[in-house]
C-alpha positions as MATLAB code, in Angstrom:
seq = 'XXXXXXXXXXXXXXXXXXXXXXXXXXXXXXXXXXXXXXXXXXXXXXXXXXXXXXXXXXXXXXXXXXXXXXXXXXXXXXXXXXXXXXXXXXXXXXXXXXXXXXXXXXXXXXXXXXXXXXXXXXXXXXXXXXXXXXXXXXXXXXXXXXXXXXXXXXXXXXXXXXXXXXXXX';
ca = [
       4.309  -29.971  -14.078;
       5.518  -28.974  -17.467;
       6.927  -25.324  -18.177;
       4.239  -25.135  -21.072;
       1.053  -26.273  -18.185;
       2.830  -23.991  -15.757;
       2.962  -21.437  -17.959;
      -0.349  -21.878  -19.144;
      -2.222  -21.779  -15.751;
      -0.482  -18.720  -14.269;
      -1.689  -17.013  -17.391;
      -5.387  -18.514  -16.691;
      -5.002  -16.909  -13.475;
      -2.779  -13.326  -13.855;
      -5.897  -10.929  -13.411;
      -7.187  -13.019  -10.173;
      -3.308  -12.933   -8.980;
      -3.010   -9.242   -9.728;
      -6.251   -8.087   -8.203;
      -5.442  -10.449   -4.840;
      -1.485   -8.748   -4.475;
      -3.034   -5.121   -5.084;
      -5.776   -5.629   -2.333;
      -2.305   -6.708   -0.163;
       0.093   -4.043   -1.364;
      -2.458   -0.963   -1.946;
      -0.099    0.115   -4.753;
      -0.217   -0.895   -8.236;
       3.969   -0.801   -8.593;
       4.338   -3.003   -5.569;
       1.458   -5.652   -6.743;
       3.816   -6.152  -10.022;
       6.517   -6.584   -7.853;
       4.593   -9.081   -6.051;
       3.205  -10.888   -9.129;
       6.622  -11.395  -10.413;
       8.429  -12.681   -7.171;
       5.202  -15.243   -6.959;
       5.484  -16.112   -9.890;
       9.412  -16.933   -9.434;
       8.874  -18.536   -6.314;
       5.949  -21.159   -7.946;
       7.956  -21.750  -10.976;
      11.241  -22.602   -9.212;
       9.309  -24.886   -6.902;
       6.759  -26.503   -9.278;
       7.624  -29.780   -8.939;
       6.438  -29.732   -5.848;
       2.850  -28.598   -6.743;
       0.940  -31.933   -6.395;
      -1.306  -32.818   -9.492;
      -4.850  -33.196   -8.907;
      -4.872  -30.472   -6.162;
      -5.789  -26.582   -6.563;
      -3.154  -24.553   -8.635;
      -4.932  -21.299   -7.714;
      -5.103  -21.592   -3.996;
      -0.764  -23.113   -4.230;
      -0.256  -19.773   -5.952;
      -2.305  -17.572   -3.802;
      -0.599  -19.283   -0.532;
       2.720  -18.901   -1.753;
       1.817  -15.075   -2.885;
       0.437  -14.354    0.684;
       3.717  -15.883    2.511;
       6.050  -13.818   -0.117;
       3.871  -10.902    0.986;
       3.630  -11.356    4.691;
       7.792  -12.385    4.049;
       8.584   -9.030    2.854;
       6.213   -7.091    4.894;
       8.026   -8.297    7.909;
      11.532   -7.549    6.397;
      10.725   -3.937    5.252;
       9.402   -3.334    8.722;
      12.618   -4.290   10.488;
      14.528   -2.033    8.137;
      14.653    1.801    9.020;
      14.421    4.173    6.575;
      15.594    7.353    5.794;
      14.626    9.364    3.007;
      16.892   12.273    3.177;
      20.463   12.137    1.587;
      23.066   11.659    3.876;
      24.594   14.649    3.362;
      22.629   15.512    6.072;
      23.485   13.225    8.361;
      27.274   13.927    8.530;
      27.002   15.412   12.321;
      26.689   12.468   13.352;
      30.238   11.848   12.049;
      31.971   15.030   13.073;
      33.558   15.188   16.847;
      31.806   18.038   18.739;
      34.091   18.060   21.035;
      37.565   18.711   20.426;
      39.308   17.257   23.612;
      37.440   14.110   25.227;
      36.491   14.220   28.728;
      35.303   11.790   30.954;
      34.161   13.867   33.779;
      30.602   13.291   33.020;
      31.312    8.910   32.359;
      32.794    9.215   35.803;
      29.971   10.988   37.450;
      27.825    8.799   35.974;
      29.902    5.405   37.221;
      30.248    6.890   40.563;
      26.509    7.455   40.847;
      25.714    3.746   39.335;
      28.245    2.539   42.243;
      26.020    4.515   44.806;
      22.880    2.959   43.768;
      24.124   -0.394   43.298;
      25.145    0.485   47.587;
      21.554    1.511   48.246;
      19.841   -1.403   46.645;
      21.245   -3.814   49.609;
      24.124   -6.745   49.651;
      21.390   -9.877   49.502;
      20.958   -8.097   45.620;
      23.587   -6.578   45.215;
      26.423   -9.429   45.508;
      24.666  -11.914   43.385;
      23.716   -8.766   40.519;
      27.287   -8.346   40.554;
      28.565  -12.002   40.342;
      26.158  -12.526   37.420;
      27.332   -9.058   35.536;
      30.791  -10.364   35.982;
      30.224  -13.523   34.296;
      29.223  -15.926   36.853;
      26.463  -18.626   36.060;
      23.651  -19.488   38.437;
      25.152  -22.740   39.534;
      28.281  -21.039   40.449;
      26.808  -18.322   42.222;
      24.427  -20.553   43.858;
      27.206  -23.126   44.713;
      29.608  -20.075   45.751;
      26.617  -18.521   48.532;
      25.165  -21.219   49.412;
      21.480  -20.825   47.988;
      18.924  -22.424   45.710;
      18.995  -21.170   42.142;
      15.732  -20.316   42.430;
      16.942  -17.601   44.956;
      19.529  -16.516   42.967;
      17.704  -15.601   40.067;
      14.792  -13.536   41.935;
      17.635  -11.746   43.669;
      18.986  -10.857   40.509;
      15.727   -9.922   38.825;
      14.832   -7.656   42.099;
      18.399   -6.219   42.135;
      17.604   -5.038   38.402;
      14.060   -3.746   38.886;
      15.209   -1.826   42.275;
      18.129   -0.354   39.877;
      15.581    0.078   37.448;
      13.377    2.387   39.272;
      16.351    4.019   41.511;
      17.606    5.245   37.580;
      14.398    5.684   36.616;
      13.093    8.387   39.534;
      16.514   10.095   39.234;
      16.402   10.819   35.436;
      12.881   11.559   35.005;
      12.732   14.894   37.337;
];
């Protein structure tokens, strides 16, 4: 396809284009936004628009990925729309001498739990936090995999709701 037919058939089809990416975008700034990265995207790749086929439904396919593309990118994002001026507490020490009082409190009581949840969990939770594949673990206790990994699961839902109870009162 020739720059001039290219150019030529988008033109054929701007108003059908324009009306599809506003029904997608709801706003008339982002369907022109849309319209023009389409109509990037198609030109750059035009040679691979087969002849004889449907130029409007290659566009409108390639508009609808770009859209559904950048929906899912803007979603991921976070946004903040206040300067961050306002944000610089979260640079600022509050504290002006560390302490790890409450980090050992909180490593002591992990420890405790870890006790209560019982040594058939607890051993092979430990071996696999440390490092330790399922083989070797397996190999080093003398059980099936299988095993292994159920221990491990039950270790971390028994954890799970051991943390869970004593944070939630």
């Amino acid at each position: 396809m020739t720059n001039q037919e290219f150019t030529s058939e988008i033109a054929k089809l701007e108003n059908l284009l324009f009306s599809f990416a506003l029904r997608l975008t709801r706003s008339q700034q982002d369907a022109q936004d849309l319209m023009q990265e389409t109509a990037m995207r198609a030109y750059r790749h035009r040679e691979k628009f087969a002849m004889g086929t449907n130029f409007k439904s290659w566009v409108s396919t390639i508009m609808r990925n770009t859209y559904i593309n950048r929906y899912r990118k803007m979603k991921s994002r976070k946004h903040v729309n206040q300067p961050i001026e306002n944000f610089t507490f979260a640079l600022e020490s509050t504290s002006a001498i560390p302490n790890k009082g409450e980090h050992d409190m909180r490593l002591a009581e992990l420890k405790r739990i870890m006790g209560e949840v019982g040594e058939i969990y607890r051993i092979p939770f430990l071996m696999f936090y440390q490092g330790y594949e399922y083989k070797e673990i397996a190999a080093h206790l003398d059980i099936p995999i299988g095993t292994v990994k159920s221990r491990i699961f039950l270790a971390r839902q028994k954890m799970k709701a051991m943390i869970g109870d004593r944070y939630q009162n």
